[in-house]
N, C-alpha and C positions, 0 to 999 in steps of 0.2 A: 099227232105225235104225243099227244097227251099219254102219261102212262108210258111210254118208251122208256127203256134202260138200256145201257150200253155198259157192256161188261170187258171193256178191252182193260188192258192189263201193260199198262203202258210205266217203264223206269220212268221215276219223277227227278228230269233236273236238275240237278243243283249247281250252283256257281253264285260267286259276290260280284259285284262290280266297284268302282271308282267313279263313274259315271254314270249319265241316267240311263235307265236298263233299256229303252227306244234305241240307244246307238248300238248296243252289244245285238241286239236282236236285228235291227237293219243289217247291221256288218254282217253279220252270221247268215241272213236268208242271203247274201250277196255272195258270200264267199262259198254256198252250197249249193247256189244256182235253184233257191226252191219255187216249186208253182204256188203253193199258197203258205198264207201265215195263218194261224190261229190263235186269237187272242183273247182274252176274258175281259171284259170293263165292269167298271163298279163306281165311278167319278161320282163327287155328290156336291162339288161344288163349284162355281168357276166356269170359265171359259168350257171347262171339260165336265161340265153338269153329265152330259148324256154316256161319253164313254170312259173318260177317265185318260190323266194325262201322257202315260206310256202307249195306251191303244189308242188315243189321238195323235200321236207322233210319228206313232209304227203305222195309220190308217194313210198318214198324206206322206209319208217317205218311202214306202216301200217300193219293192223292184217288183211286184207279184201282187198278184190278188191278196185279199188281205180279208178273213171271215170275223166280225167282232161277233161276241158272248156275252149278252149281260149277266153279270152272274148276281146272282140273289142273296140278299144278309137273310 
């Protein structure tokens, strides 16, 4: 996969929240019935050394399969 690029052309999201972004994203795959989640992690420290604390929350609450991303600094 080395070398691979993906050229989708996808609208980027936008929205705030009040809370932590784990519940607006569980609510949302629930209330749209989704088969998977797709997440990014970057965590660097903590509990959530490996994914990072919204894609640790969204990995063990979800209603769906759930794909984590490390994403790289």
């Amino acid at each position: 996969m080395r070398g691979a690029t993906w050229n989708w052309r996808w609208p980027k999201p936008r929205w705030s929240t009040r809370h932590p972004p784990s519940e607006d994203i569980l609510e949302t795959a629930r209330k749209q019935d989704v088969d998977l989640i797709v997440i990014g992690g970057h965590g660097r420290h903590g509990l959530a050394l490996l994914l990072g604390s919204t894609a640790n929350a969204v990995l063990h609450g979800a209603p769906c399969d759930v794909l984590a991303v490390r994403i790289r600094d």
